[in-house]
Wavefront OBJ file of the C-alpha trace (Angstrom):
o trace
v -106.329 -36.725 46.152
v -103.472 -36.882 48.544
v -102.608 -40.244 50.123
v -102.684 -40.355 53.648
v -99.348 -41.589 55.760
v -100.346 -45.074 56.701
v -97.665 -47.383 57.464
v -98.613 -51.140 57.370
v -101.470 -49.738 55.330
v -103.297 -48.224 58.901
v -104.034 -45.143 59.821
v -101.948 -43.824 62.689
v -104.725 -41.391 64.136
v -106.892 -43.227 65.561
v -104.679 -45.625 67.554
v -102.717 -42.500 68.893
v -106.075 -40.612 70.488
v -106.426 -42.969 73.166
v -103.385 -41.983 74.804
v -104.565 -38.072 75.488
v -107.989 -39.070 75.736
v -107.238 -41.177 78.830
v -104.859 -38.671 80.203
v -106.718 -35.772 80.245
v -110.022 -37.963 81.469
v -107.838 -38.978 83.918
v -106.699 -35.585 84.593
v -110.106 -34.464 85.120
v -110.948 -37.290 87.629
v -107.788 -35.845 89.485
v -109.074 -32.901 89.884
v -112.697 -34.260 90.962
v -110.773 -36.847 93.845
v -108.306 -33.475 94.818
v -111.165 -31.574 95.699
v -113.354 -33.939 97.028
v -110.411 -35.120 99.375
v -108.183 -32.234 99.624
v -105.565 -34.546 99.037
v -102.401 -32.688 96.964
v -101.213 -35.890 95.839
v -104.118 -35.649 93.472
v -103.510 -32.378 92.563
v -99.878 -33.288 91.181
v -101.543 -36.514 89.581
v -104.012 -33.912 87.705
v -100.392 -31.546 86.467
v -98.792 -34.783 85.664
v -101.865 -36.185 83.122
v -102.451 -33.000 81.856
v -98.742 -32.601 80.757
v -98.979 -35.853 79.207
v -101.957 -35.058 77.432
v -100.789 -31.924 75.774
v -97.576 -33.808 74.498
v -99.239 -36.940 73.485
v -102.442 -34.367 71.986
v -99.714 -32.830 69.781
v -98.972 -36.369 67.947
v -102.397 -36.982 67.702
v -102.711 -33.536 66.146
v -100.155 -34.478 63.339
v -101.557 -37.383 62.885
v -104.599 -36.412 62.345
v -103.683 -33.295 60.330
v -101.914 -36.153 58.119
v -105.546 -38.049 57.900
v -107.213 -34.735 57.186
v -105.539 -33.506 53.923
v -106.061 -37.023 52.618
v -109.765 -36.087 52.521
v -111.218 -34.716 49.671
v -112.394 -31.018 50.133
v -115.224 -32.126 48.185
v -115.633 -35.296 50.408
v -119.346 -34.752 52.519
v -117.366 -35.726 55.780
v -115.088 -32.588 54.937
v -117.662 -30.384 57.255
v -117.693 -33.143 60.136
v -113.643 -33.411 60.033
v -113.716 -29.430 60.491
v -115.723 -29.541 63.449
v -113.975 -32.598 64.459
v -110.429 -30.357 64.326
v -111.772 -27.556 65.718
v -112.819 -28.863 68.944
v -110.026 -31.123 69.406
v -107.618 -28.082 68.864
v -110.111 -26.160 71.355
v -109.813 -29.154 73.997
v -105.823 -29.232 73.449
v -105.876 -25.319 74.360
v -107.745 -25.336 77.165
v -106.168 -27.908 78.539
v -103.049 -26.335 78.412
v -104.022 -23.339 79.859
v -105.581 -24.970 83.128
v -101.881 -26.972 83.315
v -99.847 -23.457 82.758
v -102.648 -21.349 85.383
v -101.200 -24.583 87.962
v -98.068 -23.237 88.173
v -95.135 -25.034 88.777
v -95.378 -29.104 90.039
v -96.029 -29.667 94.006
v -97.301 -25.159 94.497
v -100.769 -26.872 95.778
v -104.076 -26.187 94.787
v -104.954 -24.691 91.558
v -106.892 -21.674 90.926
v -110.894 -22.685 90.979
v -110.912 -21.241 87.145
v -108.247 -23.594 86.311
v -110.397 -26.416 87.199
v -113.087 -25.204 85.868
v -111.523 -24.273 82.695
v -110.396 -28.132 82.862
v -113.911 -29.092 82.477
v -114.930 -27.366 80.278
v -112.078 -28.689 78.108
v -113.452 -32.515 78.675
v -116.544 -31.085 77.082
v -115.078 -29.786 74.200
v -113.046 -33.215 74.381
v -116.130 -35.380 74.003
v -117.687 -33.369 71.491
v -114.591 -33.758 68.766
v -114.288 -37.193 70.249
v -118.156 -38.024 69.248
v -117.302 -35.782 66.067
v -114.504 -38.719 65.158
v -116.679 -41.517 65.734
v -118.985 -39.450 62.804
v -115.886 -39.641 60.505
v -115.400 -43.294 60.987
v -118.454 -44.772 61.253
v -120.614 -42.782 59.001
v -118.229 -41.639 56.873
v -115.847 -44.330 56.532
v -113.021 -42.416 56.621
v -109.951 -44.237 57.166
v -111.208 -47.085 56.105
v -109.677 -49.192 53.245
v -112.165 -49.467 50.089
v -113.446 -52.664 50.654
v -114.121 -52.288 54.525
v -116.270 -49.016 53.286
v -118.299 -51.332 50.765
v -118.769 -53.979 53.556
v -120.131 -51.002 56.203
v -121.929 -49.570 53.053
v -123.746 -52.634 51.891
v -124.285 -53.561 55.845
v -126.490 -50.304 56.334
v -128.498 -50.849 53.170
v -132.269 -51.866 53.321
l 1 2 3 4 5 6 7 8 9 10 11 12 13 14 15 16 17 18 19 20 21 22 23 24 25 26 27 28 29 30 31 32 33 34 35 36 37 38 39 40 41 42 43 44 45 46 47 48 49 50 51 52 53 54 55 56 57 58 59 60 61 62 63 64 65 66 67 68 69 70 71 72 73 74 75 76 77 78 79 80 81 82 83 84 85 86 87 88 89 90 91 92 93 94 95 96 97 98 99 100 101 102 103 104 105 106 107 108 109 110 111 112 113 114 115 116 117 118 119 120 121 122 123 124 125 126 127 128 129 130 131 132 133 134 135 136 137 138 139 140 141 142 143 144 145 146 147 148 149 150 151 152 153 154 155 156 157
């Protein structure tokens, strides 16, 4: 089995999610305070996290690529880290597109599909998110050996 890329002996991955994660939620909240106020401030606020996002997304996307191939493909959490991909690759597209339908910084309001596209990234968002906590927490992946015998004996009757 491949060894992941774990310097200091931790995995990269899940210390580099938060950082997307929080701007495109924040991105999202943007977009809720721009059109509940009409203010374009927010607006530019919701370009400027999304654009974050998508750059920090795509370390987060090697990194977990990195993680992935250091899983067995006979490993049970195989199917789970699929899903988990998938819809974090979905989230990082659709994302994307709502920033590029915006247009360029400070051109005002964005399309109403563009928002709404937006959302419906955040969904797909906490779906691979919850998908990740699967990994980790029932699957013990990225976990050293003996952490994954603690967690295992800890769950036993």
């Amino acid at each position: 089995m491949p060894r992941a890329f774990r310097p200091g002996g931790h995995p990269l991955h899940p210390a580099i999610v938060h950082f997307p994660i929080a701007a495109w939620t924040a991105a999202v909240g943007a977009d809720v305070a721009a059109c509940a106020s009409g203010r374009p401030e927010c607006w530019y606020a919701s370009q400027l996290c999304l654009t974050v996002g998508a750059l920090a997304g795509l370390v987060a996307m090697l990194t977990g690529a990195l993680e992935l191939i250091a899983v067995a493909r006979i490993h049970p959490a195989q199917v789970v880290a699929t899903r988990h991909m998938l819809a974090m690759a979905s989230a990082w597209t659709l994302f994307v597109v709502s920033l590029v339908a915006r247009g360029p910084y400070g051109s005002g309001p964005p399309p109403n599909w563009a928002v709404a596209v937006g959302f419906t990234a955040c969904a797909a968002m906490a779906y691979g998110g919850w998908a990740g906590g699967e990994l980790v927490y029932r699957h013990g992946v990225g976990m050293n050996e003996s952490a994954r015998q603690r967690t295992s004996e800890q769950s036993s009757p």
